[in-house]
Backbone as XML, in Angstrom:
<?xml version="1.0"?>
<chain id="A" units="angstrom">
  <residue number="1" name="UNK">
    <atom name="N" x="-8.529" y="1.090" z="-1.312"/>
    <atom name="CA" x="-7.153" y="0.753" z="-1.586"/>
    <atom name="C" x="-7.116" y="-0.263" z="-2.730"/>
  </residue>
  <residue number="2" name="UNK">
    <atom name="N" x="-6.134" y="0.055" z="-3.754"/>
    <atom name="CA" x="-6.295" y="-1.064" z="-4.769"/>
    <atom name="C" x="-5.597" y="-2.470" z="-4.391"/>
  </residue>
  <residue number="3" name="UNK">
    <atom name="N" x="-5.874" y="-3.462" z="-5.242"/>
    <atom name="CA" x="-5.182" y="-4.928" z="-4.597"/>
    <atom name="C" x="-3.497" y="-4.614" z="-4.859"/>
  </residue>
  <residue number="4" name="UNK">
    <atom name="N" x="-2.804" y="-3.751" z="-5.657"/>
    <atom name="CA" x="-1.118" y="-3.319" z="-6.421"/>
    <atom name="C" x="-1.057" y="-2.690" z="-4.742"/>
  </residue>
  <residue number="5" name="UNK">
    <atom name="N" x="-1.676" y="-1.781" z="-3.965"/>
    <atom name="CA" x="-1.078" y="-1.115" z="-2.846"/>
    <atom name="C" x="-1.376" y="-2.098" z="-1.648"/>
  </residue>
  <residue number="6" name="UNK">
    <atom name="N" x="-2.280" y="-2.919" z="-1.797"/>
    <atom name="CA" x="-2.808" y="-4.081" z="-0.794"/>
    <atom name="C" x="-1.187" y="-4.657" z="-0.837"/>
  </residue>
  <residue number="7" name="UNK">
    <atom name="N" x="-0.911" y="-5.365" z="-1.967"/>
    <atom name="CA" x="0.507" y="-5.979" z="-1.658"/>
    <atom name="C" x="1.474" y="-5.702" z="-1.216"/>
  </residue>
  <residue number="8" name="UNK">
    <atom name="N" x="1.557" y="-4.294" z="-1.818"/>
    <atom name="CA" x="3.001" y="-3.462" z="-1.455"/>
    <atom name="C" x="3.014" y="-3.348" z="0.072"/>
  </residue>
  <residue number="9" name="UNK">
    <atom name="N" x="1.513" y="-2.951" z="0.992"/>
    <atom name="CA" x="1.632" y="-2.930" z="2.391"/>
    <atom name="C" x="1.754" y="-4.152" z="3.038"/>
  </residue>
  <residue number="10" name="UNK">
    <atom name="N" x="1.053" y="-5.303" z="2.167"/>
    <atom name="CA" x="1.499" y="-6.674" z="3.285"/>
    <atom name="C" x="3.102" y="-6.834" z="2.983"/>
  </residue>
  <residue number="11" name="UNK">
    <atom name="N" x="3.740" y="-6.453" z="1.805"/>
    <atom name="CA" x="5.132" y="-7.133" z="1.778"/>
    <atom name="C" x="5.640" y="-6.119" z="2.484"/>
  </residue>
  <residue number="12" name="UNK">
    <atom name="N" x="5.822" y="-4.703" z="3.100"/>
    <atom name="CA" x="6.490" y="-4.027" z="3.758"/>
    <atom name="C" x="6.205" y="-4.372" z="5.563"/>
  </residue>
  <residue number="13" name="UNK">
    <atom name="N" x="4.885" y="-4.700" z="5.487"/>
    <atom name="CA" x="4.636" y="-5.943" z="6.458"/>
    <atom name="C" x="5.490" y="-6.606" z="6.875"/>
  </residue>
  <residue number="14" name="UNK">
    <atom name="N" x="5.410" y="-7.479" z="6.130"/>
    <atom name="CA" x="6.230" y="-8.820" z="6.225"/>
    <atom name="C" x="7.996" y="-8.311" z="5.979"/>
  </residue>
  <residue number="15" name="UNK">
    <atom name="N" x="8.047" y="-7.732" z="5.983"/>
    <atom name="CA" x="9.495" y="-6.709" z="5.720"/>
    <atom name="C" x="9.708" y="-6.474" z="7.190"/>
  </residue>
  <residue number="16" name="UNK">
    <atom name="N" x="9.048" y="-5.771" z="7.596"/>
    <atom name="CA" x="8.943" y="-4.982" z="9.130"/>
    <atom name="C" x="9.003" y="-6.112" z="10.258"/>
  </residue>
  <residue number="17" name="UNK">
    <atom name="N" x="7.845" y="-7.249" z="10.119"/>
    <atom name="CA" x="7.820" y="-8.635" z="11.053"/>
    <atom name="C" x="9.360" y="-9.182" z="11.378"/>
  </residue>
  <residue number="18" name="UNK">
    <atom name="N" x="10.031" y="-8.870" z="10.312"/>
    <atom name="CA" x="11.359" y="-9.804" z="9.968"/>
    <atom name="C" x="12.768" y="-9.553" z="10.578"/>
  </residue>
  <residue number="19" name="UNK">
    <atom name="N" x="12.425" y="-7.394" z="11.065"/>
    <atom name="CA" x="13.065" y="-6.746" z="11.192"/>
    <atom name="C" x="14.163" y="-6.402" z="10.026"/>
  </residue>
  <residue number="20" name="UNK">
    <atom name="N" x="13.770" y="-5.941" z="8.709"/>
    <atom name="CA" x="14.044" y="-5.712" z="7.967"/>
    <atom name="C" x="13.334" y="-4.262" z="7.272"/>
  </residue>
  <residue number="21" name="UNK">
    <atom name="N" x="14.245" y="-3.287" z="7.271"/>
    <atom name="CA" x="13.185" y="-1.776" z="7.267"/>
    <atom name="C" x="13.730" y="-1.331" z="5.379"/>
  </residue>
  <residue number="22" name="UNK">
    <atom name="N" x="12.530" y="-1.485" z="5.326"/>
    <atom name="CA" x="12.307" y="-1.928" z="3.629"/>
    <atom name="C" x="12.273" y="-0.329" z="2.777"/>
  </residue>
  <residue number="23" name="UNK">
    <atom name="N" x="13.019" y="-0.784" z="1.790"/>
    <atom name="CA" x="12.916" y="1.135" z="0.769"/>
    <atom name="C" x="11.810" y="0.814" z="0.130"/>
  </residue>
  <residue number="24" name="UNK">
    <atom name="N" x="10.707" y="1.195" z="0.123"/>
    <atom name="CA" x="8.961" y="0.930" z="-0.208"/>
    <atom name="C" x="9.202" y="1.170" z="-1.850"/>
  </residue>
  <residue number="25" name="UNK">
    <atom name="N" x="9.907" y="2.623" z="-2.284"/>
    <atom name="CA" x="10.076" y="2.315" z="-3.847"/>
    <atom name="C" x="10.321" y="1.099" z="-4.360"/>
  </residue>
  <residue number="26" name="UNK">
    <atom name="N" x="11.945" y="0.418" z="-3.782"/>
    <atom name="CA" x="12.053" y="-0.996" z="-4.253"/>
    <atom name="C" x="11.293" y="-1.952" z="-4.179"/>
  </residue>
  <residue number="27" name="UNK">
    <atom name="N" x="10.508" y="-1.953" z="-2.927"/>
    <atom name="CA" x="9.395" y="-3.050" z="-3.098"/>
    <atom name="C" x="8.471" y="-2.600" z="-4.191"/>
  </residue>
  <residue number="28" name="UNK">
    <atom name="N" x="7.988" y="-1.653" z="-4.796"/>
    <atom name="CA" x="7.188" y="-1.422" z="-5.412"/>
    <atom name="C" x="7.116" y="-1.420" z="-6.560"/>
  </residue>
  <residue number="29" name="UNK">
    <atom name="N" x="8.502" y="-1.556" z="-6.936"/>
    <atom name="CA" x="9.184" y="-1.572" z="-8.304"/>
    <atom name="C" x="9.387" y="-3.585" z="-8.287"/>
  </residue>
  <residue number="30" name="UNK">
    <atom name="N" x="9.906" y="-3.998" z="-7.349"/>
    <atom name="CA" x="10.129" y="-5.367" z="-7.551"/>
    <atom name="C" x="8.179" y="-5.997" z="-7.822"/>
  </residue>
  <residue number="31" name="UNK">
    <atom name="N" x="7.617" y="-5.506" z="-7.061"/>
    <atom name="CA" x="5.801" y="-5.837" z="-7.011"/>
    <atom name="C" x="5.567" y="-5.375" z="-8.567"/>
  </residue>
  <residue number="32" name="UNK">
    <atom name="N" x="5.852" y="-4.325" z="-9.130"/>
    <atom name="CA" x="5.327" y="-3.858" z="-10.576"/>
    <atom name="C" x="6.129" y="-5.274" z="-11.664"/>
  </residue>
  <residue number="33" name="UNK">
    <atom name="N" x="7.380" y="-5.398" z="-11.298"/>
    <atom name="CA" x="8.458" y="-6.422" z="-12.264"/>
    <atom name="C" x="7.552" y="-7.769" z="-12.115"/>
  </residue>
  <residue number="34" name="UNK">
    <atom name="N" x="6.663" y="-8.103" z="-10.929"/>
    <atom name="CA" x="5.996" y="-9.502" z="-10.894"/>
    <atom name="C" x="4.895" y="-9.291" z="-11.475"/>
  </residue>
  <residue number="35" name="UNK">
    <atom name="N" x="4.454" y="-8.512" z="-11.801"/>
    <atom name="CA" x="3.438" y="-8.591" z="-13.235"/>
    <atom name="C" x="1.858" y="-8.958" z="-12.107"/>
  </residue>
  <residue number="36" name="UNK">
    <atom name="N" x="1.424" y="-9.717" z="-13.284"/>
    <atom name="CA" x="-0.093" y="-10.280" z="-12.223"/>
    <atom name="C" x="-0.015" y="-11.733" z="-11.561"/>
  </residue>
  <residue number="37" name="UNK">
    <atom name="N" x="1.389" y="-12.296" z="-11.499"/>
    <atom name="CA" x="1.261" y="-13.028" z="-10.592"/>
    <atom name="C" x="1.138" y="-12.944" z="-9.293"/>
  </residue>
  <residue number="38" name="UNK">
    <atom name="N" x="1.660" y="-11.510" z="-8.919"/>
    <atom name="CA" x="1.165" y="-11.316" z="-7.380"/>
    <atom name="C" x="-0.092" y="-11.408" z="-6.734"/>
  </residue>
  <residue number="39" name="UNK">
    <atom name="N" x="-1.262" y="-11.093" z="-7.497"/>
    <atom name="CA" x="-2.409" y="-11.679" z="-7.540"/>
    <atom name="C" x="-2.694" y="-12.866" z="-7.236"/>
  </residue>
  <residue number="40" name="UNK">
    <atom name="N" x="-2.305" y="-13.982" z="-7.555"/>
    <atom name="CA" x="-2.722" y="-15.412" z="-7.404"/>
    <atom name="C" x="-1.947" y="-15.973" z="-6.391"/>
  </residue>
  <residue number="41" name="UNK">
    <atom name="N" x="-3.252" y="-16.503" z="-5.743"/>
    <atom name="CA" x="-2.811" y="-16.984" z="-4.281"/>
    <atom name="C" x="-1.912" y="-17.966" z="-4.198"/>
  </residue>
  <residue number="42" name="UNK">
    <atom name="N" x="-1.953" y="-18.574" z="-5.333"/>
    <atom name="CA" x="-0.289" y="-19.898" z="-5.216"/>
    <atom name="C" x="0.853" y="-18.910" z="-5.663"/>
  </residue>
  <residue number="43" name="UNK">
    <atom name="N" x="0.786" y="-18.122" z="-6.894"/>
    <atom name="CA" x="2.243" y="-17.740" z="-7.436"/>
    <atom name="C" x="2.641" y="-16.449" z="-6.397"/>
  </residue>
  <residue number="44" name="UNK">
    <atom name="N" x="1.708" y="-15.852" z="-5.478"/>
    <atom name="CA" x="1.761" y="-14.781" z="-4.967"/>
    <atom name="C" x="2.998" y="-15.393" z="-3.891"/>
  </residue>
  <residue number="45" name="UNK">
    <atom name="N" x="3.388" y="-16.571" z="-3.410"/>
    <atom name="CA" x="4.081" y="-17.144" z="-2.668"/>
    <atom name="C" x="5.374" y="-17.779" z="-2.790"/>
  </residue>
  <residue number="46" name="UNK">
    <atom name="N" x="6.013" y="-18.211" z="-2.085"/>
    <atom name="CA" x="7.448" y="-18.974" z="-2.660"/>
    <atom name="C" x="6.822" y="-19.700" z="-1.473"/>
  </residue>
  <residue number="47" name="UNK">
    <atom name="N" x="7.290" y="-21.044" z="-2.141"/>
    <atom name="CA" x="6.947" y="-22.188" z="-1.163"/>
    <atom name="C" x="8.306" y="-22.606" z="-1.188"/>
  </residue>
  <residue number="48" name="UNK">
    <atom name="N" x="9.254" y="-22.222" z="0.411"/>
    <atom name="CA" x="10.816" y="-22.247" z="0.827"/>
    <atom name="C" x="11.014" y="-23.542" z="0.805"/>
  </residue>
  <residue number="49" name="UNK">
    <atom name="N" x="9.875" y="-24.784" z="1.211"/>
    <atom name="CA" x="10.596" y="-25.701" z="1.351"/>
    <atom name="C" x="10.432" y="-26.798" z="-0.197"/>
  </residue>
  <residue number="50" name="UNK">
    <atom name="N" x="10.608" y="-26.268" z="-1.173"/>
    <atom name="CA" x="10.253" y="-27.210" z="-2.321"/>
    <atom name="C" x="11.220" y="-26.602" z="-3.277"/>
  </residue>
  <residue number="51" name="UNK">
    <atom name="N" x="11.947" y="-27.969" z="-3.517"/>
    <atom name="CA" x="13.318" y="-27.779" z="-4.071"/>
    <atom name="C" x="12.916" y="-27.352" z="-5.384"/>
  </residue>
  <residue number="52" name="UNK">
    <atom name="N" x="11.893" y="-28.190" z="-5.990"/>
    <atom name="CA" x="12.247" y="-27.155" z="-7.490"/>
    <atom name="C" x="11.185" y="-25.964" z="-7.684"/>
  </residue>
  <residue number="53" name="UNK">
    <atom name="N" x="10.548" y="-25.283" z="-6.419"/>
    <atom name="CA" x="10.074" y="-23.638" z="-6.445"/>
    <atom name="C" x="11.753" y="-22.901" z="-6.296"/>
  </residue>
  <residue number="54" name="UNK">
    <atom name="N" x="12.310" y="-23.380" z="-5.547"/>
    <atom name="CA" x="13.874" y="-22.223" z="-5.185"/>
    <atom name="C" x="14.780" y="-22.569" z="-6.485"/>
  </residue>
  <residue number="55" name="UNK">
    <atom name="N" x="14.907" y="-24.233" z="-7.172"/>
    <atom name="CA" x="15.277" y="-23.817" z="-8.113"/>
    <atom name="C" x="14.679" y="-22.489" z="-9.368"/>
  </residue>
  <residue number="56" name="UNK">
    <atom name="N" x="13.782" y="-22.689" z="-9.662"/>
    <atom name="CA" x="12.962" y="-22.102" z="-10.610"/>
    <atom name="C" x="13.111" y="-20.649" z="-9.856"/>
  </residue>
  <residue number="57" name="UNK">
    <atom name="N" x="13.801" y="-20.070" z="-8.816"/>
    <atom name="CA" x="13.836" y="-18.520" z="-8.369"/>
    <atom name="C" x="14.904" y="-18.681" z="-8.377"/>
  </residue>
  <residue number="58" name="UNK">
    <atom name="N" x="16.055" y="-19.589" z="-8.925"/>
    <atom name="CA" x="17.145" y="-19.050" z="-9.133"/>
    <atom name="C" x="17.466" y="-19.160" z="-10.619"/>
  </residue>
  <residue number="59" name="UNK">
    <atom name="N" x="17.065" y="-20.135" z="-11.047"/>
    <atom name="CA" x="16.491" y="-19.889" z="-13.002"/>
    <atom name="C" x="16.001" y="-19.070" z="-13.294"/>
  </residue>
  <residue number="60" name="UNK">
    <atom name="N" x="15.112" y="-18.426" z="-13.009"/>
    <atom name="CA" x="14.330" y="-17.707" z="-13.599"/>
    <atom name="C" x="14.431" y="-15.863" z="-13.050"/>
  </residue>
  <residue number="61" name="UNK">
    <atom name="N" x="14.753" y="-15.972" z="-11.895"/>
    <atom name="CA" x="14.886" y="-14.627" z="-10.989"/>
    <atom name="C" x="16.344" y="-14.412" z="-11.143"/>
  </residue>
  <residue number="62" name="UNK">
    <atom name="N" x="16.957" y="-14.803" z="-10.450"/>
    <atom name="CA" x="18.436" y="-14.721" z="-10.160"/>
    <atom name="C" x="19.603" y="-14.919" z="-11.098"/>
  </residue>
  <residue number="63" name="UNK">
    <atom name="N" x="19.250" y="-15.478" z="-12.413"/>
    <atom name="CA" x="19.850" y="-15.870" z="-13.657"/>
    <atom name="C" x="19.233" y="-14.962" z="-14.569"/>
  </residue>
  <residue number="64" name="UNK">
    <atom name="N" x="18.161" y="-15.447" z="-14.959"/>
    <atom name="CA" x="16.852" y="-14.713" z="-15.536"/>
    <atom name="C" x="16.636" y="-13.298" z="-15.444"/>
  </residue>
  <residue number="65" name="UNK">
    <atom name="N" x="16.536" y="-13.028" z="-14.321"/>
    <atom name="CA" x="15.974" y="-11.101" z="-14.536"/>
    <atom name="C" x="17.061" y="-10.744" z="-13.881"/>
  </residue>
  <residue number="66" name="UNK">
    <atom name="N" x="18.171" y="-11.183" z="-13.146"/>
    <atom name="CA" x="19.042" y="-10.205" z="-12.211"/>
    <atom name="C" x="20.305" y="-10.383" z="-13.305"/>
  </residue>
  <residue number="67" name="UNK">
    <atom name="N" x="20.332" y="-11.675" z="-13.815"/>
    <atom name="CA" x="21.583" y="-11.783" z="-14.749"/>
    <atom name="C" x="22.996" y="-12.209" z="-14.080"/>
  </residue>
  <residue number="68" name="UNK">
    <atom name="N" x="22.609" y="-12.800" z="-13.026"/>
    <atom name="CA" x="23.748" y="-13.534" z="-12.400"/>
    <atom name="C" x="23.762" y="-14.711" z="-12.852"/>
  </residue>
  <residue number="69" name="UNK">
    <atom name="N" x="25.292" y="-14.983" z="-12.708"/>
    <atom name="CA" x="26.372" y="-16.570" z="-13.143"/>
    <atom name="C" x="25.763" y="-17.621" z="-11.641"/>
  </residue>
  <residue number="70" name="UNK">
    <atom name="N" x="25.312" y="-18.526" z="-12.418"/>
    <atom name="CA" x="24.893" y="-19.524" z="-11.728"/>
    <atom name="C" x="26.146" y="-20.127" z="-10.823"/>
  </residue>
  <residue number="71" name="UNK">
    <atom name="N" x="25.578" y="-20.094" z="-9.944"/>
    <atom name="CA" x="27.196" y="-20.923" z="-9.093"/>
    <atom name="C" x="26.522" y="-21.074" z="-7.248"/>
  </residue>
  <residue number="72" name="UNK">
    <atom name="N" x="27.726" y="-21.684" z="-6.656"/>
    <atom name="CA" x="27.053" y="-22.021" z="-4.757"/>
    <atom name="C" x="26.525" y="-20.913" z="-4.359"/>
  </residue>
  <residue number="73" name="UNK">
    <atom name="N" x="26.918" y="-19.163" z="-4.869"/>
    <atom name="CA" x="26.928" y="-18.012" z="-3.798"/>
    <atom name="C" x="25.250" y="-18.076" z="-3.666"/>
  </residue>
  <residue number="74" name="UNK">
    <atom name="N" x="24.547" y="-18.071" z="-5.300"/>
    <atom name="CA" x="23.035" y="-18.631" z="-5.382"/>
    <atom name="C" x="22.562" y="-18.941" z="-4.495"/>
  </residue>
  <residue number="75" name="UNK">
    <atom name="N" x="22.870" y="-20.374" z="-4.641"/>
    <atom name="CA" x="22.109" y="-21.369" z="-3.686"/>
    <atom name="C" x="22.338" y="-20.670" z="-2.147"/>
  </residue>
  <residue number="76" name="UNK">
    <atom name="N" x="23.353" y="-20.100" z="-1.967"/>
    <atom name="CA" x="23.565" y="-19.591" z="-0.144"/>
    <atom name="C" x="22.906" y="-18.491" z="-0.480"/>
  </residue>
  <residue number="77" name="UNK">
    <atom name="N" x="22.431" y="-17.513" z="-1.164"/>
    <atom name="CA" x="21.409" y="-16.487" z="-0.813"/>
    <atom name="C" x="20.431" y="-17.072" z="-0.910"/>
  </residue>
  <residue number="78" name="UNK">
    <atom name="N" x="19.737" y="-17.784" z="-1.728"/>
    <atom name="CA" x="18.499" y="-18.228" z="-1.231"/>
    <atom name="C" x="18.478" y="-19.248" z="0.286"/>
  </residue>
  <residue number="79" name="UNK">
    <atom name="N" x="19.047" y="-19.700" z="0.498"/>
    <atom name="CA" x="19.365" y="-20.004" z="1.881"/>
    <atom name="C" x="19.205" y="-19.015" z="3.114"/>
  </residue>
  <residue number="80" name="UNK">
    <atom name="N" x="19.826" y="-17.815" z="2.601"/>
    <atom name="CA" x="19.531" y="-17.600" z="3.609"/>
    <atom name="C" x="18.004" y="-16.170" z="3.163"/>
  </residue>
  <residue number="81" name="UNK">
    <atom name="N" x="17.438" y="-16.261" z="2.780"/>
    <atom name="CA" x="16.561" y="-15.969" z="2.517"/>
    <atom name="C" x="15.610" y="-16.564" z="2.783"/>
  </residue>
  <residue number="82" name="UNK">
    <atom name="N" x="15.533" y="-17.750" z="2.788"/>
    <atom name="CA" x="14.889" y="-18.592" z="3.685"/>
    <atom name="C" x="14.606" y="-18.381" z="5.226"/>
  </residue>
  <residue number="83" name="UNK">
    <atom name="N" x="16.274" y="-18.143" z="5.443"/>
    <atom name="CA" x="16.406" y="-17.932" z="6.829"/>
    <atom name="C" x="15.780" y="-16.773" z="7.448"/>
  </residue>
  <residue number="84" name="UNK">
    <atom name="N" x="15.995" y="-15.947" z="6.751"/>
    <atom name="CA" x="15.550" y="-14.238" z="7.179"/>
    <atom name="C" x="13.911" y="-14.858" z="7.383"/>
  </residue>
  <residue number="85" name="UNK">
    <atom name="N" x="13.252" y="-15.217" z="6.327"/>
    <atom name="CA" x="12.043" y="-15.629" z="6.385"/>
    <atom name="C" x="11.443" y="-16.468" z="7.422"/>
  </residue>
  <residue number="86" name="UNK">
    <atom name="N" x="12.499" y="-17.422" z="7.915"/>
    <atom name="CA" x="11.913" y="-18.040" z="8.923"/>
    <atom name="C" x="10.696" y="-18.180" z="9.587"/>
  </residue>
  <residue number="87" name="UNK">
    <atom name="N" x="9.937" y="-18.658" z="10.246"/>
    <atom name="CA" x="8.751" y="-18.538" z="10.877"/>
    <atom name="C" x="7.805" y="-17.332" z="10.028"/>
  </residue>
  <residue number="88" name="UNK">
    <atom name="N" x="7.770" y="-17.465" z="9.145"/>
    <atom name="CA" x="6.999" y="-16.783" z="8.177"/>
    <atom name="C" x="5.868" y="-17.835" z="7.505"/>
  </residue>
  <residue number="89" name="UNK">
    <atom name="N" x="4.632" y="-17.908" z="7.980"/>
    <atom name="CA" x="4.393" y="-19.067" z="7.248"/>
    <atom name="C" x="3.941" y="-19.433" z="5.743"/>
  </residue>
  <residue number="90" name="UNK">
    <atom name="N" x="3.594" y="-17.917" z="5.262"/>
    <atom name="CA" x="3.785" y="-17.459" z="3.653"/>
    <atom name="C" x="4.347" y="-16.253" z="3.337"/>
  </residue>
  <residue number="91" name="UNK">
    <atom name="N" x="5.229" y="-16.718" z="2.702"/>
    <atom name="CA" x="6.581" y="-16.255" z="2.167"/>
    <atom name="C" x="6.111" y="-15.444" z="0.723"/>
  </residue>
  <residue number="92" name="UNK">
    <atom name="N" x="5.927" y="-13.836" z="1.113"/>
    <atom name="CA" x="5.572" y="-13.037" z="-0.233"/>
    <atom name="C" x="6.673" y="-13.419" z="-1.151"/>
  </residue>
  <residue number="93" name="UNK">
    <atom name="N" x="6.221" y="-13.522" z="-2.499"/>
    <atom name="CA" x="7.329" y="-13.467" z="-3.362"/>
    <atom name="C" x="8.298" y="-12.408" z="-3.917"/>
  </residue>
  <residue number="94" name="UNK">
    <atom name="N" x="6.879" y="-11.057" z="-3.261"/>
    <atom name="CA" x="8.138" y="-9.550" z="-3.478"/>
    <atom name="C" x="8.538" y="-9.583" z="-2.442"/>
  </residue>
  <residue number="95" name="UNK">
    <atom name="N" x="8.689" y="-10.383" z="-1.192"/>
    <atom name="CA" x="9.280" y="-9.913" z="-0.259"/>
    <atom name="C" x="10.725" y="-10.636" z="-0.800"/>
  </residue>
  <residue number="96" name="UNK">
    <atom name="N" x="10.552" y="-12.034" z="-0.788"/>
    <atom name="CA" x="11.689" y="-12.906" z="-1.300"/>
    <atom name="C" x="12.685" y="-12.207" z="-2.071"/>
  </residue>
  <residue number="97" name="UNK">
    <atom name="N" x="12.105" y="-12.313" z="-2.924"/>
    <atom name="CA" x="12.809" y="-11.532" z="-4.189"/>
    <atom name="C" x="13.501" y="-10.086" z="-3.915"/>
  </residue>
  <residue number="98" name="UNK">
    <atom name="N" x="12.618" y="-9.226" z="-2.883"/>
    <atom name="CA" x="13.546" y="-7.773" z="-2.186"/>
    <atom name="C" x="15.075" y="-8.038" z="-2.051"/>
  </residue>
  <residue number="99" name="UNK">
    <atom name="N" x="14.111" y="-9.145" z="-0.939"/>
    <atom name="CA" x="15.371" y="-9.752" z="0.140"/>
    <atom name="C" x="16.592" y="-9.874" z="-1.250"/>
  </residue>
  <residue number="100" name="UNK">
    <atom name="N" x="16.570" y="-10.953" z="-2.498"/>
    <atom name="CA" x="17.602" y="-11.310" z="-3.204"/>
    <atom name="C" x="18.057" y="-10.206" z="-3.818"/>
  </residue>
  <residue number="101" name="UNK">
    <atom name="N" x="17.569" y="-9.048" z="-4.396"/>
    <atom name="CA" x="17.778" y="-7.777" z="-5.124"/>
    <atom name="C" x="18.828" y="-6.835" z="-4.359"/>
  </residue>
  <residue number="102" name="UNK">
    <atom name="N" x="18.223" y="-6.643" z="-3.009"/>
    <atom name="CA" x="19.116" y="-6.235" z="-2.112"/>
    <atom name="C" x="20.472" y="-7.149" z="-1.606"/>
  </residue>
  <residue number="103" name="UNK">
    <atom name="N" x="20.525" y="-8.559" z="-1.837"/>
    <atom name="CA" x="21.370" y="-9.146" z="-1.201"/>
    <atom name="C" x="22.579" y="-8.983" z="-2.178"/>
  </residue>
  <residue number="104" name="UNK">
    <atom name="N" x="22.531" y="-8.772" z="-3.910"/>
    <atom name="CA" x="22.903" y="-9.037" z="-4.991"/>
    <atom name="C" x="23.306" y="-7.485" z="-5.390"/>
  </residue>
  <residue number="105" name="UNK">
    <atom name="N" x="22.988" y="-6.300" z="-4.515"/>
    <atom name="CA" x="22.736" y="-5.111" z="-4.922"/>
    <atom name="C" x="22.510" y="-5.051" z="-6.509"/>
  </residue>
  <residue number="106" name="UNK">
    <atom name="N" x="21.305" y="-5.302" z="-6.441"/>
    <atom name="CA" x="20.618" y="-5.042" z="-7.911"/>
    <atom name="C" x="19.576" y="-4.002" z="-7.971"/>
  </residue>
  <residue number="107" name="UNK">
    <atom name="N" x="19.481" y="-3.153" z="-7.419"/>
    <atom name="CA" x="18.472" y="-2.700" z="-7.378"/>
    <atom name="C" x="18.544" y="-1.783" z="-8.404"/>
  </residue>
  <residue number="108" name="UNK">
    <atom name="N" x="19.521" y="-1.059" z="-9.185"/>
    <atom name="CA" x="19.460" y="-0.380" z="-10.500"/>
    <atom name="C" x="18.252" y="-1.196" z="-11.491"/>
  </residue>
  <residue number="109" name="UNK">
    <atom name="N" x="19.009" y="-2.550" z="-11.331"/>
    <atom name="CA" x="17.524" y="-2.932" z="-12.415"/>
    <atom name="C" x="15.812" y="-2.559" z="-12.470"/>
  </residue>
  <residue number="110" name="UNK">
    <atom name="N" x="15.757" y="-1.826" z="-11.148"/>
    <atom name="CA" x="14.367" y="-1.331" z="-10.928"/>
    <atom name="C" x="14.247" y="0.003" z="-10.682"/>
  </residue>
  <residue number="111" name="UNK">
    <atom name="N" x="15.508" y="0.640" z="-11.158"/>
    <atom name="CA" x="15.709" y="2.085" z="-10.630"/>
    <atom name="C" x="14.721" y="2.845" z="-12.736"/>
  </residue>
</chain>
């Protein structure tokens, strides 16, 4: 199995743990959009509780590649993205990021 399908099965994983029944294309397309940081064991993660990792996923993800107007609705999806995540004790970053794509219905951008 290569390490690109290694991820895609732990984040549909961690999709499934959450009770969240995941469209595997979109994860796979959001996993291809993260380039080779999914690879590296720090960037492969969102660390939920560090204010400027969630800023920098809403700079950079949510502004940045989705092209949304910065404003509170932001900050409450990553909130609750957090939440969904809960008791997760590492937080994939394609899972994160699913979670926001789907929350934002963006998923054309990976269609």
């Amino acid at each position: 199995m290569s390490a690109f399908t290694e991820v895609v099965e732990k984040s549909l994983e961690q999709l499934s743990g959450v009770g969240v029944s995941a469209d595997e294309a979109l994860v796979t397309a959001v996993a291809k959009g993260l380039g080779p940081s999914i690879y590296n064991a720090d960037s492969s993660l969102v660390a939920a509780s560090d204010s400027e990792e969630l800023d920098r996923v809403k700079t950079n993800f949510l502004i940045g590649k989705l092209g949304l107007t910065d404003g509170p609705e932001l900050d409450a999806a990553i909130a609750e993205t957090v939440a969904t995540l809960k008791g997760v004790n590492r937080k994939l970053r394609v899972v994160f990021y699913y979670l926001l794509v789907k929350k934002f219905g963006k998923e054309a951008i990976y269609a």
